[in-house]
Biotite code that builds the C-alpha atoms (Angstrom):
import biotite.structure as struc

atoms = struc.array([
    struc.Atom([16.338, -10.360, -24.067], chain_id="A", res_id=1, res_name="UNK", atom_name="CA", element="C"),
    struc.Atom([16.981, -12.961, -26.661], chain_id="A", res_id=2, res_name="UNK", atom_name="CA", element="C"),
    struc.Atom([19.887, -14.612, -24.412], chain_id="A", res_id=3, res_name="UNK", atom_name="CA", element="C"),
    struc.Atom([17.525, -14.531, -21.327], chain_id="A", res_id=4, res_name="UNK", atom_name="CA", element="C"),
    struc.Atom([14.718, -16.525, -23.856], chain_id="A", res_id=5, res_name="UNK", atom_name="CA", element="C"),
    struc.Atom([17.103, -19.102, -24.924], chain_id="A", res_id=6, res_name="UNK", atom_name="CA", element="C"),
    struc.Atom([18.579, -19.439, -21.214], chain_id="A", res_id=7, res_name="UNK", atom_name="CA", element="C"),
    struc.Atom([14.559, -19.902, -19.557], chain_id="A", res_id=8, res_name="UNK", atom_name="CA", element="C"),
    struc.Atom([14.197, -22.434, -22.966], chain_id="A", res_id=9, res_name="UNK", atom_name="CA", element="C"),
    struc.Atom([17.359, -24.029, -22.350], chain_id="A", res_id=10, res_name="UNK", atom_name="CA", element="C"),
    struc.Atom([18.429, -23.435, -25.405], chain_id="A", res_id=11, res_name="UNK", atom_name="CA", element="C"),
    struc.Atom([21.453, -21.982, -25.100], chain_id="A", res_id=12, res_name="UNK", atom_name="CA", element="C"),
    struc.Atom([24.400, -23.563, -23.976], chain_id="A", res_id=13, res_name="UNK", atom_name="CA", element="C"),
    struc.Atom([26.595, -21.723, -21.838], chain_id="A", res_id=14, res_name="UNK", atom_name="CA", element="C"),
    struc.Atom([27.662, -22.644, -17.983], chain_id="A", res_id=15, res_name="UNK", atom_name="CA", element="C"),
    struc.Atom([26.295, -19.399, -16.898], chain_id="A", res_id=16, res_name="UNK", atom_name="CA", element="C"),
    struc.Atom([24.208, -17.439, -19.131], chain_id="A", res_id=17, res_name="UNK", atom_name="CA", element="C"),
    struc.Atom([23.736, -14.109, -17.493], chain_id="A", res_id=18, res_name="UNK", atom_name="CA", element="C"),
    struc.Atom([27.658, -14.260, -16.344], chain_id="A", res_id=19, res_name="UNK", atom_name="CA", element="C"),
    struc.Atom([30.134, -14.108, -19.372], chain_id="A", res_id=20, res_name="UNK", atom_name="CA", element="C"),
    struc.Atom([32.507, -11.768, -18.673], chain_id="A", res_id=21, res_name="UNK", atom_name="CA", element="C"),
    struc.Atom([35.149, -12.639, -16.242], chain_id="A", res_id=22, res_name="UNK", atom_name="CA", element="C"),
    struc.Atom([37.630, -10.387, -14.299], chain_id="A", res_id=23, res_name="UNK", atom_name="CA", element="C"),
    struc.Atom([40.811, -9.023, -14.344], chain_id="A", res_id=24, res_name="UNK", atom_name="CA", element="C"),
    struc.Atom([41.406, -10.896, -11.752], chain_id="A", res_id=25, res_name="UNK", atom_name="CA", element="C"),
    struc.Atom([39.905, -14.227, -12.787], chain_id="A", res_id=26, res_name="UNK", atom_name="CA", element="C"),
    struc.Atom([42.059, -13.813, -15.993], chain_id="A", res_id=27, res_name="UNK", atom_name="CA", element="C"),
    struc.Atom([45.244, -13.349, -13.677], chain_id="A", res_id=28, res_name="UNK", atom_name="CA", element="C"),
    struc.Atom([44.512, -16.626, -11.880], chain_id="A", res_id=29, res_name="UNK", atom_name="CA", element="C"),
    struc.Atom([43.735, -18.459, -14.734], chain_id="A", res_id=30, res_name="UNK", atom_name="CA", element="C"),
    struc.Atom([47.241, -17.396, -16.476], chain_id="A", res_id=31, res_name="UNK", atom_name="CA", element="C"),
    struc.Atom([48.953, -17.907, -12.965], chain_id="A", res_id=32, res_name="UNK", atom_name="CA", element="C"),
    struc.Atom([46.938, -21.702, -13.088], chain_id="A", res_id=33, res_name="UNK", atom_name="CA", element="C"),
    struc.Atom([48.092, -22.808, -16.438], chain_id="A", res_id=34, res_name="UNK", atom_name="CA", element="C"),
    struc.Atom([51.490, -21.441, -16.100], chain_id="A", res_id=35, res_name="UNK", atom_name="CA", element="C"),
    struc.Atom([52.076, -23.897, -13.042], chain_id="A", res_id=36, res_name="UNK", atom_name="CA", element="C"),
    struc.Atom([50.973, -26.764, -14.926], chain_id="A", res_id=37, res_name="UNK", atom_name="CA", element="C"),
    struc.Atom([47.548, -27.647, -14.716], chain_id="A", res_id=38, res_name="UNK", atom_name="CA", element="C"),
    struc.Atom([45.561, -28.724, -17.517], chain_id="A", res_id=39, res_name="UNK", atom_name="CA", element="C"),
    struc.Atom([43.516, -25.803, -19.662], chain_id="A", res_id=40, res_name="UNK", atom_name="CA", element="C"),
    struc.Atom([40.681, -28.057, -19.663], chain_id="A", res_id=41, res_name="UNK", atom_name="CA", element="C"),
    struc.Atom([40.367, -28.195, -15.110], chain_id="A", res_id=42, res_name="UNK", atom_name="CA", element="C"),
    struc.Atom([41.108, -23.872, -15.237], chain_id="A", res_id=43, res_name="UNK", atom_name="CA", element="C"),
    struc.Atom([38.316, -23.494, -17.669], chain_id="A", res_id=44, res_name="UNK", atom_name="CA", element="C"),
    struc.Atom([35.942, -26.359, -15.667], chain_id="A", res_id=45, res_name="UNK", atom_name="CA", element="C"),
    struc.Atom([37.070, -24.189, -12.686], chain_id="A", res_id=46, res_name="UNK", atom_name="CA", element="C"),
    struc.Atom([35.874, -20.851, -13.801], chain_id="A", res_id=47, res_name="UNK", atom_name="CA", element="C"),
    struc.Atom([32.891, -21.898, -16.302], chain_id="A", res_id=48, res_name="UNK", atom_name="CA", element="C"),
    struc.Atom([34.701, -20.649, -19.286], chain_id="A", res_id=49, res_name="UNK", atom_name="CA", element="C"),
    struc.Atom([35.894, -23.121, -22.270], chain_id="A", res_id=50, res_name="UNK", atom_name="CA", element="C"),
    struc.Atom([38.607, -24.279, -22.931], chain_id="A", res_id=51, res_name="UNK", atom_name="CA", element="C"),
    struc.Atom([39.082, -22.548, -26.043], chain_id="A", res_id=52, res_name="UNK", atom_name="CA", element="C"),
    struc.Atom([38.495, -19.142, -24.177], chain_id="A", res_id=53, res_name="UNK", atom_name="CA", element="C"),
    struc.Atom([41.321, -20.263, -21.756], chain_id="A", res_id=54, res_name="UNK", atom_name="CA", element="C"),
    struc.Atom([43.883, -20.464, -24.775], chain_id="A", res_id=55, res_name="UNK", atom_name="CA", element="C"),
    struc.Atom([42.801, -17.475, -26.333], chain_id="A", res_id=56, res_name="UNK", atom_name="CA", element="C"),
    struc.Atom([43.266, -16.045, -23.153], chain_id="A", res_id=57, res_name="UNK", atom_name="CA", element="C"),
    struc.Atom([46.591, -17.792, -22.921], chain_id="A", res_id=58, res_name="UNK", atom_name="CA", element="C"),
    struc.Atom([47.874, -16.774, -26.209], chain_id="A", res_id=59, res_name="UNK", atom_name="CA", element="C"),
    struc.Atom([46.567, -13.223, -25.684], chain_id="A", res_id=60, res_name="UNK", atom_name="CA", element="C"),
    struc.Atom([44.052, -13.196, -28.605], chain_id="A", res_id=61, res_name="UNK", atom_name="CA", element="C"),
    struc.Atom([41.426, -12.134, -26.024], chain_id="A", res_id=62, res_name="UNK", atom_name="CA", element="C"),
    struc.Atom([42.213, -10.264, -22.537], chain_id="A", res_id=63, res_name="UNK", atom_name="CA", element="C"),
    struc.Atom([45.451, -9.560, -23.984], chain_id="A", res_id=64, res_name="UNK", atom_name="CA", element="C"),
    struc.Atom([45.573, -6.037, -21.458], chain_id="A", res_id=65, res_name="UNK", atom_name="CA", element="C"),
    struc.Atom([43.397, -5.778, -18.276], chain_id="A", res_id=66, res_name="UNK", atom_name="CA", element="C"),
    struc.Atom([40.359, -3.909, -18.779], chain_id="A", res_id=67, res_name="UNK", atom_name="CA", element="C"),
    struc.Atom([40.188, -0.086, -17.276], chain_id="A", res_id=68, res_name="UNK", atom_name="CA", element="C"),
    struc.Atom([37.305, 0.225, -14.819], chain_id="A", res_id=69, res_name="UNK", atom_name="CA", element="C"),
])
């Protein structure tokens, strides 16, 4: 409720604000991205994420496992 006020507000400053979980398979591509070479920066552009989120990704601090369904 409090996101969805700050979102409306604009307030809050996320890409997508009632999207910020990504998938299994979104974290796949982005590893599968990065490890051929292209910058963190474009794979987090790409997805909406940060870039910060892509390395913690990348250095398994978060997503280190896929999630069970």
């Amino acid at each position: 409720m409090n996101m969805e006020d700050a979102a409306r507000k604009g307030r809050l400053h996320v890409s997508h604000p009632t999207r910020q979980k990504v998938t299994d398979a979104e974290v796949a591509q982005m590893r599968a991205l990065v490890a051929s070479g292209i910058l963190r920066v474009r794979v987090a552009e790409q997805f909406g994420v940060t870039k910060a989120f892509v390395t913690q990704i990348m250095n398994g601090t978060r997503r280190k496992y896929p999630r069970s369904a």
